[in-house]
C-alpha positions as a Markdown table, in Angstrom:
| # | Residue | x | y | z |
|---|---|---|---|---|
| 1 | Unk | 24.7 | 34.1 | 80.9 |
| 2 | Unk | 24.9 | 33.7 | 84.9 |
| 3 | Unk | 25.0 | 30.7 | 86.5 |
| 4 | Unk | 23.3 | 29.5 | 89.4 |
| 5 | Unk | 26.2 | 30.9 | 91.4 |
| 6 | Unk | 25.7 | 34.3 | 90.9 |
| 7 | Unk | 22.3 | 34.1 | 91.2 |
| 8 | Unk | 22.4 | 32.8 | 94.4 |
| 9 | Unk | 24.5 | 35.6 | 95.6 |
| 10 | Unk | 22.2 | 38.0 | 94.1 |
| 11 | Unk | 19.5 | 36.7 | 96.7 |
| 12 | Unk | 22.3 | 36.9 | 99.2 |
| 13 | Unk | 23.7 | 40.1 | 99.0 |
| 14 | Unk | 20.0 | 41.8 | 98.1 |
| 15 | Unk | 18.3 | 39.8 | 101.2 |
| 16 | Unk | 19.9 | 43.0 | 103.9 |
| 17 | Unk | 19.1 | 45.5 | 101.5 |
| 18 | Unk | 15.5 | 44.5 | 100.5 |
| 19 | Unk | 13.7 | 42.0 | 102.9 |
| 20 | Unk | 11.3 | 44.0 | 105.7 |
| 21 | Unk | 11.6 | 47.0 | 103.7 |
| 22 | Unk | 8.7 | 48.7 | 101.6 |
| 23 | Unk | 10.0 | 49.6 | 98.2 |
| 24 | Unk | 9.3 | 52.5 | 95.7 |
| 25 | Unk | 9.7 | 50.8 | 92.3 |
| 26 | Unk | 10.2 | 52.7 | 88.7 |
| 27 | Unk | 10.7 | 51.9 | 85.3 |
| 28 | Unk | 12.4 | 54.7 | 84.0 |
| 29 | Unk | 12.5 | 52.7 | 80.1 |
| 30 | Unk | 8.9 | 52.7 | 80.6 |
| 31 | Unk | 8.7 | 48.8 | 79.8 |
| 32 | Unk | 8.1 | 47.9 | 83.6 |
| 33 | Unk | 5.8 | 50.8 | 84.4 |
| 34 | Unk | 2.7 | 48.7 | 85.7 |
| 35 | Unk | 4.5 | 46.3 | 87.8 |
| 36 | Unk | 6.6 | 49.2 | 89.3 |
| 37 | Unk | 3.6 | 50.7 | 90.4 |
| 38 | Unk | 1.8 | 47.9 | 91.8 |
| 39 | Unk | 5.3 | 47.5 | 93.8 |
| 40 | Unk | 5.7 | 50.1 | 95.5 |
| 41 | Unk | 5.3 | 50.9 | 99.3 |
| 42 | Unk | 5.5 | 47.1 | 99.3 |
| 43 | Unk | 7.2 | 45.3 | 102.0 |
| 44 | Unk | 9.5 | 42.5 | 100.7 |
| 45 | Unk | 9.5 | 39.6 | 102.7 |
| 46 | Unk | 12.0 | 37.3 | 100.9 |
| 47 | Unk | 13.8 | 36.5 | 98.0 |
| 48 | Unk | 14.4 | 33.3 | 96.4 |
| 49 | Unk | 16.4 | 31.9 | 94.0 |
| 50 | Unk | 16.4 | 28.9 | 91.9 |
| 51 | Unk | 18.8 | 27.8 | 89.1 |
| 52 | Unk | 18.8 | 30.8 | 87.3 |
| 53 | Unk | 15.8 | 32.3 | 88.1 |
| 54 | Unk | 15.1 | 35.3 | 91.1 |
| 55 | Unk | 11.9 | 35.4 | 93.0 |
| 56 | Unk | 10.8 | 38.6 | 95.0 |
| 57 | Unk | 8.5 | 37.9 | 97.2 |
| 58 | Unk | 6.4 | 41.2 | 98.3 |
| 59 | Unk | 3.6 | 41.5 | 100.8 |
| 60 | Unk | 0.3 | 40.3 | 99.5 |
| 61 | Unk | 1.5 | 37.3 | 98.0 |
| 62 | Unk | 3.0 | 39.4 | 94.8 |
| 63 | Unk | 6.1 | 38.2 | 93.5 |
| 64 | Unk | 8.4 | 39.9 | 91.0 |
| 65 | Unk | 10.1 | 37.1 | 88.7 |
| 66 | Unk | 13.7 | 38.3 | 87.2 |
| 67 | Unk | 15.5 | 36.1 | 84.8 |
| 68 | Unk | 18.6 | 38.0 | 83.4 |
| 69 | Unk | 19.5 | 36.1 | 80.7 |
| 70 | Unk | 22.6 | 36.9 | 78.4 |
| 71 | Unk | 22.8 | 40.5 | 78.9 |
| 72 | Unk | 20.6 | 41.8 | 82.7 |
| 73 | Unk | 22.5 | 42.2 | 85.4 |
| 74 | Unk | 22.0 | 44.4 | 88.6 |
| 75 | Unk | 23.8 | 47.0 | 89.9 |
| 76 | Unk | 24.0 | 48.5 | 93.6 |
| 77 | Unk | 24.5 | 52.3 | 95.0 |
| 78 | Unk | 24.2 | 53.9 | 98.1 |
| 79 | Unk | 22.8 | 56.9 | 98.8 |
| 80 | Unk | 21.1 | 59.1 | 96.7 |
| 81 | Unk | 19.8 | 57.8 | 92.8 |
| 82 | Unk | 21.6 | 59.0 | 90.4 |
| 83 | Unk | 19.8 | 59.7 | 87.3 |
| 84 | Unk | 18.5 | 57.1 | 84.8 |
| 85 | Unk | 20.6 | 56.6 | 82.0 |
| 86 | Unk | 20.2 | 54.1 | 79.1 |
| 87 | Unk | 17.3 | 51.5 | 79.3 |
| 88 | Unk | 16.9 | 50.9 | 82.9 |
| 89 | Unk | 14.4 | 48.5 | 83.5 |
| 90 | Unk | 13.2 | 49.0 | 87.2 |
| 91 | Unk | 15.0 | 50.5 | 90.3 |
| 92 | Unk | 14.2 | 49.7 | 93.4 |
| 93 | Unk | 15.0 | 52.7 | 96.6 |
| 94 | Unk | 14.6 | 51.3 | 99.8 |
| 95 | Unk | 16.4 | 52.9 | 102.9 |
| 96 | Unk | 19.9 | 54.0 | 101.9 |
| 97 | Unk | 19.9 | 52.1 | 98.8 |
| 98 | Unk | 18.9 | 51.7 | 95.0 |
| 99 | Unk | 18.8 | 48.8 | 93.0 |
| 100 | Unk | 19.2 | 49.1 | 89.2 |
| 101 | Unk | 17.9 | 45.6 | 87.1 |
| 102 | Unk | 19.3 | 46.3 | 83.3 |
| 103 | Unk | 18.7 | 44.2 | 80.0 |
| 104 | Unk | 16.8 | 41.2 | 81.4 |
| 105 | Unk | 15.1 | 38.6 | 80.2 |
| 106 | Unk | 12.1 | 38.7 | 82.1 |
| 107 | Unk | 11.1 | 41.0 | 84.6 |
| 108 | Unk | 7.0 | 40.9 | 85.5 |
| 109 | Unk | 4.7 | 40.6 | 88.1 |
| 110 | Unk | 3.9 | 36.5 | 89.0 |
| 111 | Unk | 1.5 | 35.1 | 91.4 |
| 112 | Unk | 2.6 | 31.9 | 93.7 |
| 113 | Unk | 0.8 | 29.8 | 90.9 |
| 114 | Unk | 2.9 | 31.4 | 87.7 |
| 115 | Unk | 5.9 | 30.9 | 90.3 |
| 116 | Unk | 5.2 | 27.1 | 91.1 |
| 117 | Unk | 5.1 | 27.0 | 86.9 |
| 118 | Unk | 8.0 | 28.4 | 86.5 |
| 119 | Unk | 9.8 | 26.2 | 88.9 |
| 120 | Unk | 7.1 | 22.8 | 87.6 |
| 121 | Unk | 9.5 | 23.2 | 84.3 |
| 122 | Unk | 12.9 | 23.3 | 86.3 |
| 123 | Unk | 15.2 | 20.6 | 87.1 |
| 124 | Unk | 16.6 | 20.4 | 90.7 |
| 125 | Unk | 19.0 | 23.1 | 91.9 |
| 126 | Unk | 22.4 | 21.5 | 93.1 |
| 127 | Unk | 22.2 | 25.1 | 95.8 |
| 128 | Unk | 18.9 | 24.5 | 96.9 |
| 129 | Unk | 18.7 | 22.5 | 100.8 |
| 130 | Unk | 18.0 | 19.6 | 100.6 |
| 131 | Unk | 17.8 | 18.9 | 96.8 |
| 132 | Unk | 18.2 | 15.8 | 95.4 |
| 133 | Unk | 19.9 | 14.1 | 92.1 |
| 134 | Unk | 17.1 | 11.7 | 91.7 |
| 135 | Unk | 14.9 | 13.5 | 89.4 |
| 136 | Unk | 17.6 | 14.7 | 87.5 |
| 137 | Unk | 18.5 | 10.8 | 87.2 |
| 138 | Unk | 15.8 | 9.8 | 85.8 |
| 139 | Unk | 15.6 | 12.1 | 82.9 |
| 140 | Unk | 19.5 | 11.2 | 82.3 |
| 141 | Unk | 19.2 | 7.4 | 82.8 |
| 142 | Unk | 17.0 | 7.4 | 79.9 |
| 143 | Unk | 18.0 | 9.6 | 77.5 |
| 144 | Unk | 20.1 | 9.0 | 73.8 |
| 145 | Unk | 21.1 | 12.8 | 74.1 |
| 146 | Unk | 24.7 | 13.4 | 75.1 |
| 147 | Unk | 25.7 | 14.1 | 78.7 |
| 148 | Unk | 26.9 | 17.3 | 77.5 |
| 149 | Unk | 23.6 | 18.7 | 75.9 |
| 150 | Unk | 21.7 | 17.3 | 79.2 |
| 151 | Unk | 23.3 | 19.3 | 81.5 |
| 152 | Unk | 22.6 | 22.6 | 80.0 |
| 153 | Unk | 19.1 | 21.4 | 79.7 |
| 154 | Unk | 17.5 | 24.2 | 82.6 |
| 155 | Unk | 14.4 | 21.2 | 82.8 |
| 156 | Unk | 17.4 | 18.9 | 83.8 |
| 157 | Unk | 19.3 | 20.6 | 86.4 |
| 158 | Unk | 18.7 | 23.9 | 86.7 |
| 159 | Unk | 21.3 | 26.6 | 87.1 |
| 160 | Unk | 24.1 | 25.0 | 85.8 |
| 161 | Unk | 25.3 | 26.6 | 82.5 |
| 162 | Unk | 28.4 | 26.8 | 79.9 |
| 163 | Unk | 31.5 | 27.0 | 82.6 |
| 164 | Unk | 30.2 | 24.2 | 84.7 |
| 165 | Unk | 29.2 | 22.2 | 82.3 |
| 166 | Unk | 32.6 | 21.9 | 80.9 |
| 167 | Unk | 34.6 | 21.7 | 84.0 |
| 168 | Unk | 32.3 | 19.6 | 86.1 |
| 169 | Unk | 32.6 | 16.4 | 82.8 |
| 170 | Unk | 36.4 | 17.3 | 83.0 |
| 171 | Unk | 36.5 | 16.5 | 86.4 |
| 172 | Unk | 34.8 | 13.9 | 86.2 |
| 173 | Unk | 36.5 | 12.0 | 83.7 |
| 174 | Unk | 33.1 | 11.7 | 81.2 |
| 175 | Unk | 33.1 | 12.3 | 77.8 |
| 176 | Unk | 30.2 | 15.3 | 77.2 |
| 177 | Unk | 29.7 | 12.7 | 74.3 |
| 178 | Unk | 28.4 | 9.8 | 76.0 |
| 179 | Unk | 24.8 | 9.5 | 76.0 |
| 180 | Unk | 22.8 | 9.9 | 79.3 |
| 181 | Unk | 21.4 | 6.3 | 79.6 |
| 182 | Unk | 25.1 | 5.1 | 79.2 |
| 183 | Unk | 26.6 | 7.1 | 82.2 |
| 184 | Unk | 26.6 | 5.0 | 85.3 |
| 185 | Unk | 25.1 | 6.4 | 88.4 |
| 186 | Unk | 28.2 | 6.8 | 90.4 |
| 187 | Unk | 29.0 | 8.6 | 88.2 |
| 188 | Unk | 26.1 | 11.1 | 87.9 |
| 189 | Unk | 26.3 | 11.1 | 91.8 |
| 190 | Unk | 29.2 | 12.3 | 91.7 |
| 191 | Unk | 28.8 | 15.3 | 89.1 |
| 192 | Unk | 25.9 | 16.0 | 91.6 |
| 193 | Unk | 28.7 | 16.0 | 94.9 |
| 194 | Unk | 30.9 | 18.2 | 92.8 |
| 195 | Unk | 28.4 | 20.6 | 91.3 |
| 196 | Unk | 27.6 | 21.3 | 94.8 |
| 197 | Unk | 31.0 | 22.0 | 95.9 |
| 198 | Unk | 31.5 | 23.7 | 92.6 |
| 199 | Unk | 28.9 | 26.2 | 92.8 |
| 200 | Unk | 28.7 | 26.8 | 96.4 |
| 201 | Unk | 32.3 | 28.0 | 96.6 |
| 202 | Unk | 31.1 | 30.2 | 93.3 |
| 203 | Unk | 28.5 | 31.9 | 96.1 |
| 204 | Unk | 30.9 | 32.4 | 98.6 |
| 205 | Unk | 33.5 | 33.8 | 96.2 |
| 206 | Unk | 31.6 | 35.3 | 93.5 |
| 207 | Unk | 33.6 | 33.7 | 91.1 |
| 208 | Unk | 34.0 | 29.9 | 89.5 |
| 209 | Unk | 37.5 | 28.1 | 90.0 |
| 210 | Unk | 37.7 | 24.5 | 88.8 |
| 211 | Unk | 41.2 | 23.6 | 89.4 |
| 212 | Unk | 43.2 | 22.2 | 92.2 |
| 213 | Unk | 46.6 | 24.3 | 92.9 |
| 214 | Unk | 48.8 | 21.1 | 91.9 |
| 215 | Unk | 46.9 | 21.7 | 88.4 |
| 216 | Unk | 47.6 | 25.5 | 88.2 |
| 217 | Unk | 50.4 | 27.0 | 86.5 |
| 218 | Unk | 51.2 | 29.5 | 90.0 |
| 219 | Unk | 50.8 | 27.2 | 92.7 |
| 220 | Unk | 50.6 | 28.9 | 95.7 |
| 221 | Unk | 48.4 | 32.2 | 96.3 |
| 222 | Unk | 45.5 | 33.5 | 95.0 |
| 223 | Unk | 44.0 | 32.0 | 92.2 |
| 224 | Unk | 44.4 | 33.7 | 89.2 |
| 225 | Unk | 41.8 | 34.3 | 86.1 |
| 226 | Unk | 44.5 | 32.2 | 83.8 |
| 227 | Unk | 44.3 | 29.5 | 86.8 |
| 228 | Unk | 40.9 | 29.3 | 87.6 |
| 229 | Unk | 39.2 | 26.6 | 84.5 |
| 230 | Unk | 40.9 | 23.0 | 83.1 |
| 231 | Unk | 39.2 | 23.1 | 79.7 |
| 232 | Unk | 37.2 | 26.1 | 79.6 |
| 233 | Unk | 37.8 | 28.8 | 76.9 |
| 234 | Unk | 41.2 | 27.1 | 76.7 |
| 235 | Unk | 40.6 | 25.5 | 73.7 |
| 236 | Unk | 44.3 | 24.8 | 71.3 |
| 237 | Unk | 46.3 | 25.2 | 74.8 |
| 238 | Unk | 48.0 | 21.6 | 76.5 |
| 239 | Unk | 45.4 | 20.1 | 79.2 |
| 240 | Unk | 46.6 | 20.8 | 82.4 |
| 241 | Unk | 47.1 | 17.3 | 83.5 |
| 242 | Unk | 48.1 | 15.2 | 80.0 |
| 243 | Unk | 49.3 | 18.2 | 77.9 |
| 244 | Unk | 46.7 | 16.8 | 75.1 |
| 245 | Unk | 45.0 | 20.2 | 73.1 |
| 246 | Unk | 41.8 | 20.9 | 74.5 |
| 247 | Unk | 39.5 | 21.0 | 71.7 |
| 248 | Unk | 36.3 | 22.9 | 71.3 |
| 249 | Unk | 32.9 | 22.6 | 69.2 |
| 250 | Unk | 29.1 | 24.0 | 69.7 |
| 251 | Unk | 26.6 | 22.0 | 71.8 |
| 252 | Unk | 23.2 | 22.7 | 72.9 |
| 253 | Unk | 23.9 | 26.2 | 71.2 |
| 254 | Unk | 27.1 | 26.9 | 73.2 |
| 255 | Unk | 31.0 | 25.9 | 72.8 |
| 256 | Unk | 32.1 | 22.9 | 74.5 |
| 257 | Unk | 35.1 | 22.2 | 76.0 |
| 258 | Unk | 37.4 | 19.0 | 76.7 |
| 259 | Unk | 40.2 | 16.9 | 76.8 |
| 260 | Unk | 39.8 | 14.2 | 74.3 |
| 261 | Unk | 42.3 | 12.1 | 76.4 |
| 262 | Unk | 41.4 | 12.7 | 80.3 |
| 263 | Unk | 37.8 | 12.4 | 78.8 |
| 264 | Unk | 38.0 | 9.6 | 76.2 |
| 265 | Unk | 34.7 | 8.3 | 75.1 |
């Protein structure tokens, strides 16, 4: 599933293409057909996203809501459509350019008030301005559920998912064991400082890395994929700073990942 990273970009890199533009909107998989209609020759006027979620606003106060889940993504052309193929959810032609949205979650029609519900249910966004760790806090500070399970809990934090999760307890030092009311609140204020690093250089670089080059195996140059995580998906292979196996089991429906020493209960 994307993280709030990619997201972000999304609203990024769609903002030029999109915003001051009127749309012509079809659902060529004929799931979207309504909304699509009701879009078009709209103008969008911004587009906004928070944790994982994507908000479109269009003239008129309509606003499309896109989640994309495990399997949507978007794809961008130039130029003239080519023809659907497959279950293509909606495409969006404004100007030069088409928009393709496949396989997500959610994709409907939302007034402000089913978008202030949406985001009522959401934790704070570590890329949003001036968001703040507080309310997060709270919910953490009094919880028995492990750190790990918390902070893929969307109500918690929102946008941070599997990859972050692992990497952002590693560096940290925490057990993804330890309950939330037993993690001191430097602590927490400092997963919140390095989520925000984290996940802002995963905007400008459309990718996550996690490690410092004295931790990577090629120390000098571009990052590469085998370089990029400290515990994540490397599972049975040495840590990179205590050569202890990184070990991995399911939590909150996902596989976790850590180093039993650097991260000792």
């Amino acid at each position: 599933m994307p993280e709030g990273h990619t997201i972000h970009r999304l609203a990024r890199d769609h903002t030029p293409l999109l915003v001051g533009r009127a749309v012509t909107a079809a659902s060529p998989q004929g799931r979207f057909a309504t909304g699509a209609e009701l879009l078009t020759g709209r103008v969008v006027e911004r587009i906004e996203p928070y944790g994982k979620h994507l908000f479109y606003r269009f003239e008129s106060d309509v606003l499309l809501h896109v989640h994309l889940g495990l399997y949507g993504s978007w794809t961008v052309g130039t130029g003239s459509a080519p023809e659907p193929r497959g279950a293509l959810r909606l495409r969006l032609v404004a100007g030069e350019h088409y928009l393709d949205l496949r396989g997500p979650t959610a994709c409907e029609i939302h007034s402000p008030a089913d978008r202030d519900a949406v985001l009522a249910r959401l934790g704070p966004d570590p890329l949003r301005r001036g968001a703040s760790p507080g309310r997060a806090w709270q919910r953490v500070s009094a919880s028995r559920t492990a750190v790990g399970a918390l902070l893929m809990d969307q109500s918690v934090l929102a946008g941070v998912g599997n990859v972050y999760r692992a990497e952002v307890l590693y560096r940290a030092g925490l057990s993804p064991f330890v309950p939330g009311r037993e993690v001191p609140q430097p602590v927490w204020d400092g997963i919140w400082a390095d989520l925000r690093v984290l996940m802002r250089a995963g905007v400008r670089a459309g990718h996550i890395v996690t490690t410092l080059p004295a931790d990577r195996d090629r120390r000098s140059g571009p990052c590469r994929l085998a370089d990029r995580f400290y515990v994540y998906r490397r599972h049975g292979l040495p840590c990179r700073r205590c050569g202890t196996e990184v070990r991995t089991q399911v939590m909150a429906a996902r596989n976790l990942y850590w180093c039993p020493r650097c991260q000792a209960d």
